[in-house]
Each structure stands twice: as structure tokens, then as C-alpha cells.
C-alpha positions in Angstrom: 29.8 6.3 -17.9 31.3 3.3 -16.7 32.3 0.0 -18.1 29.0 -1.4 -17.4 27.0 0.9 -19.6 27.4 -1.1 -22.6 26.7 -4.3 -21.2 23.2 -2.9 -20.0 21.8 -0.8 -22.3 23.4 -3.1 -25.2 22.7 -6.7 -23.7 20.8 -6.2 -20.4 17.9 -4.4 -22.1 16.9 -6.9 -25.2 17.5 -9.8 -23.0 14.6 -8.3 -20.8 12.6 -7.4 -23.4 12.8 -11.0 -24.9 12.2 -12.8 -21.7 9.3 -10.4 -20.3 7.9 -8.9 -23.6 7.1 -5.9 -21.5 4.4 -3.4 -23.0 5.6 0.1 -23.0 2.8 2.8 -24.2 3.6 6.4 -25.2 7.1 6.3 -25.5 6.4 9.1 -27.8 5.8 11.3 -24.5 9.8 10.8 -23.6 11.3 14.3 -25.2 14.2 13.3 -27.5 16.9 15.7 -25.5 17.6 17.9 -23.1 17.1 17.9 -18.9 13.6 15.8 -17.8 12.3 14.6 -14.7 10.8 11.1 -14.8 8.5 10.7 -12.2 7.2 7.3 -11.2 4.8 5.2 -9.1 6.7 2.6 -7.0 6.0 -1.3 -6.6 9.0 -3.4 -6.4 12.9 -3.2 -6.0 13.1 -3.9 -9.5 11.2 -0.7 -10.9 14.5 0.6 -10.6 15.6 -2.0 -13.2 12.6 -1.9 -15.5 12.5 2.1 -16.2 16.1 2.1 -17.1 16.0 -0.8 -19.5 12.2 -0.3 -20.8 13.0 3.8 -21.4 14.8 5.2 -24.7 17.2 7.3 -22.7 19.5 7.1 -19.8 17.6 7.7 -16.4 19.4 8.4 -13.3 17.7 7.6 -10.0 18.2 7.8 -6.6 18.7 4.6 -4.7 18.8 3.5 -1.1 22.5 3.4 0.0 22.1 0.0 1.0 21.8 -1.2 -2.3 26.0 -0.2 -2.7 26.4 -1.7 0.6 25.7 -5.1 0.4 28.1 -8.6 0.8 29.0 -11.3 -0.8 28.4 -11.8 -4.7 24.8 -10.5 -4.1 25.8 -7.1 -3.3 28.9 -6.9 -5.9 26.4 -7.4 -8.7 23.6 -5.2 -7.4 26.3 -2.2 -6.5 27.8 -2.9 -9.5 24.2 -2.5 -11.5 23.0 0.7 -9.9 26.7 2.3 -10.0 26.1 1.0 -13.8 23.0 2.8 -14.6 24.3 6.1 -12.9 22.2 5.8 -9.9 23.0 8.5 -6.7 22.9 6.6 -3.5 20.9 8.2 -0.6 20.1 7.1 2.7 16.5 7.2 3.8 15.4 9.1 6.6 18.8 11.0 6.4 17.2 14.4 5.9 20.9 16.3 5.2 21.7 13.1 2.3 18.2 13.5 0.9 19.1 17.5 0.5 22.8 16.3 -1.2 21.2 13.3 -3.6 18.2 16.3 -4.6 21.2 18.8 -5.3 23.3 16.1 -7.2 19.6 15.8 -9.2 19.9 19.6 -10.3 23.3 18.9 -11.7 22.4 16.0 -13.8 19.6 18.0 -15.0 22.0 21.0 -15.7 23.9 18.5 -17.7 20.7 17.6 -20.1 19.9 14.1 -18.6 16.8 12.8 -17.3 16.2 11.9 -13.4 13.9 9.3 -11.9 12.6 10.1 -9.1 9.5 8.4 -7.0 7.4 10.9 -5.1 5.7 8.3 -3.3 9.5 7.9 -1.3 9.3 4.0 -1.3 7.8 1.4 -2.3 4.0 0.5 -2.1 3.3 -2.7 0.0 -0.4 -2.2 -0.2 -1.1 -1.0 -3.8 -2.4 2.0 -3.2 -0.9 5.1 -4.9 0.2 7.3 -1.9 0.8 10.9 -1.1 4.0 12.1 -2.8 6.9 13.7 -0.9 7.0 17.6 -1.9 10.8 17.1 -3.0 9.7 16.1 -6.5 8.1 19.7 -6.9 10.8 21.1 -5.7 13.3 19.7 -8.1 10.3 20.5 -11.0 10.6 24.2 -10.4 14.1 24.9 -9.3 15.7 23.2 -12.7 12.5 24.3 -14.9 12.4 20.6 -16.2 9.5 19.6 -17.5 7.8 16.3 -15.8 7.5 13.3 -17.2 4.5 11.1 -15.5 5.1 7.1 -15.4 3.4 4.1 -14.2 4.3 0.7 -13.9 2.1 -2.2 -13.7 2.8 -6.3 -12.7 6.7 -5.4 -11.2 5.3 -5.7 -7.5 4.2 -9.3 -9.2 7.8 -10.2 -10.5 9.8 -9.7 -7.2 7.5 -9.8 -4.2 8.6 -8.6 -0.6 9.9 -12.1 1.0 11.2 -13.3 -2.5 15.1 -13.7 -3.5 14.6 -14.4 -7.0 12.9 -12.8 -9.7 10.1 -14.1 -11.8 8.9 -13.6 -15.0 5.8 -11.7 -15.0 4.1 -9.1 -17.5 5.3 -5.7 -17.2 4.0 -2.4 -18.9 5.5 0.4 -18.9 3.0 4.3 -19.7 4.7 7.3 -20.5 2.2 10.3 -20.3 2.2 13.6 -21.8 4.9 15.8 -19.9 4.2 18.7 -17.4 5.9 22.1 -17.5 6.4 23.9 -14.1 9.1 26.3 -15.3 6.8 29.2 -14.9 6.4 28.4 -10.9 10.3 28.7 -10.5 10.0 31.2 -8.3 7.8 30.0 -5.9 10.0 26.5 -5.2 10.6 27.9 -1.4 6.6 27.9 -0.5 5.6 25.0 0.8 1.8 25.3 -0.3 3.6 25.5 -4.3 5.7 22.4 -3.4 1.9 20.3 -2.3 0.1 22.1 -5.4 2.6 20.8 -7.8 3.3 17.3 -6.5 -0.2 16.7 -5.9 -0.7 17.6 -9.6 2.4 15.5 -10.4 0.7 12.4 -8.5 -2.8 13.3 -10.3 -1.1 12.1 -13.7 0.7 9.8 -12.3 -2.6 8.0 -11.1 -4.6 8.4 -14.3 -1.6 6.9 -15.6 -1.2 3.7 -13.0 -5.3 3.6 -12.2 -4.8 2.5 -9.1 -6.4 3.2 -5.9 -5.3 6.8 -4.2 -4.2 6.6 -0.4 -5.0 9.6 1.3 -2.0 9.7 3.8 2.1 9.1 2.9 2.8 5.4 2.9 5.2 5.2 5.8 9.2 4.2 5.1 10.1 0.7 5.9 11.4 -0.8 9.1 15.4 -1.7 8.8 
């Protein structure tokens, strides 16, 4: 925890609420305790922000390095945000920091916390829900977690590619019912396991989100 944590969880997240009056459905799904695996569809930059504040317990994501990298008062606050919230930095397309930031994921699992993670790998430009990255299953049946499904809808709205400054937009927030893979855990090093389980992860995901399945992986940004 750093000094941050109370600032937003206990300022951050009403302030939000009261300026976006978000809509957050089945928050009854979220289990009250122990190890969990939030897994998400991806809009915008600021999902990363709205499933922290919007969700009754701590989540821990992953988050591009660059995000702890940047200049200038800009990048103070947003390193200091994501170092706030307990995010890992990882570095995309770094196949070796991708393995690191999923086995610093099993320990905060070991530890009883919940982990956000978005199997699409980045963000959708187009809409579409994509085909998820296999690392999500992997994760699922090597801690036994059970897996929470999420969608967000109207964040791609609130901070559009191209656009410094957020704006305020409606936001909702669907928890669904969570799915147990703790009785694959021994089949995490098959690769057909790995596609059966994230593409059942993404199934509920999409019921969740409704939108519009892509059939291919939505490819990473240019830098």
C-alpha cells in the first residue's frame, strides 16, 4: 500500500461516482475474499481507472511501462496513479516481461487479491470484442482462481484516441457470475486447454459487453 491508497479509494472513487454516476450491475458476482481473476473487455486508457474505482475490492492490473515512464507533471500523476492502485508495469511485445508481470500475477493471487487482466491484450479501436491472448487461461488454471467476467460500456466515449482530456460520459460497469477452472490445473501447459478456456473466458465476457465478436486478435499498437 502506498500513500496514495487512501486518497483513491477514499476521495478518487465518490468524486467519480458523483461526477459520472456510473451504473455498475451485479456487483453481487464480486466474491467478498480470497484470490480472483477479473477479466475484462478493453476500450479506453481509462478502463484502467474505472474498474479500480467502480469495483468493491482492490484490483491489481497490469499496465504498459510507459504509463511509469512519462515527463513532466503528466507523467508524475499518471505514475503516481497506477503505482497507487498497485498496478505491475509490463512492456508490450516484451515476451520475457509479459512471462515476469504473469508470474508477479500468481503471487498477488497467492496473497488473496484480485487481478485484472484484459485478454483482448490492448485496447479496441474498432469496437469489436477480439480474440483473447491464451495468458488469461493460463493464469485461471495455474492459481485455480475462479474468473470473474466484466464489461465496460461508454469509457471508449470519455477519453477517445487523439484526446488529452477526459470527458464526462456514462459509464456502466457488469460484473457476471464467476467461472471456476481449478479442475483444469493440470492441463495449463496445453495450448489447445489454454484456447478452450480463454475462448470460454471471452464467451462471457461478450454476453456481458454485447458487442460485436472479431474473429482475429486485434493487433498491438504502433509506438
Amino acid at each position: 500500500m502506498t500513500l496514495l491508497d487512501p486518497v483513491v479509494r477514499g476521495v478518487l472513487a465518490p468524486l467519480a461516482r458523483l461526477l459520472y454516476r456510473p451504473t455498475v450491475l451485479g456487483r453481487e458476482q464480486v466474491p467478498a475474499k480470497g484470490p480472483v481473476i477479473l477479466a475484462s473487455n478493453h476500450l479506453s486508457f481509462v478502463d484502467s481507472v474505472v474498474i479500480p474505482l467502480l469495483t468493491p475490492r482492490p484490483v491489481v492490473f497490469l499496465a504498459k511501462a510507459e504509463y511509469f515512464t512519462g515527463r513532466g507533471l503528466k507523467g508524475r500523476l499518471t505514475r503516481a496513479f497506477f503505482t497507487a492502485i498497485g498496478s505491475v508495469p509490463v512492456r508490450r511485445g516484451a515476451n520475457r516481461s509479459a512471462l515476469r508481470a504473469l508470474d508477479a500475477a500468481v503471487e498477488v493471487l497467492a496473497d488473496g487479491r484480485m487481478f485484472g487482466i484484459y485478454p483482448e491484450g490492448t485496447r479496441s479501436l474498432d469496437g469489436r470484442l477480439h480474440r483473447g491472448r491464451t495468458g488469461v487461461a493460463w493464469l485461471a488454471m495455474t492459481s485455480r482462481a475462479p474468473v470473474l467476467p466484466v464489461a465496460l460500456a461508454g469509457t471508449e466515449q470519455i477519453l477517445p484516441v487523439g484526446r488529452r482530456w477526459p470527458r464526462i460520459r456514462p459509464v456502466t460497469l457488469r460484473f457476471g457470475p464467476p467461472l471456476d477452472f481449478a479442475h483444469r490445473h493440470g492441463e495449463a501447459a496445453s495450448a489447445r486447454a489454454r484456447r478452450e478456456v480463454t475462448d470460454e473466458i471471452m464467451r462471457a465476457i461478450g454476453e456481458l459487453s454485447g458487442q460485436e465478436r472479431a474473429t482475429g486478435y486485434h493487433p498491438a499498437p504502433v509506438e
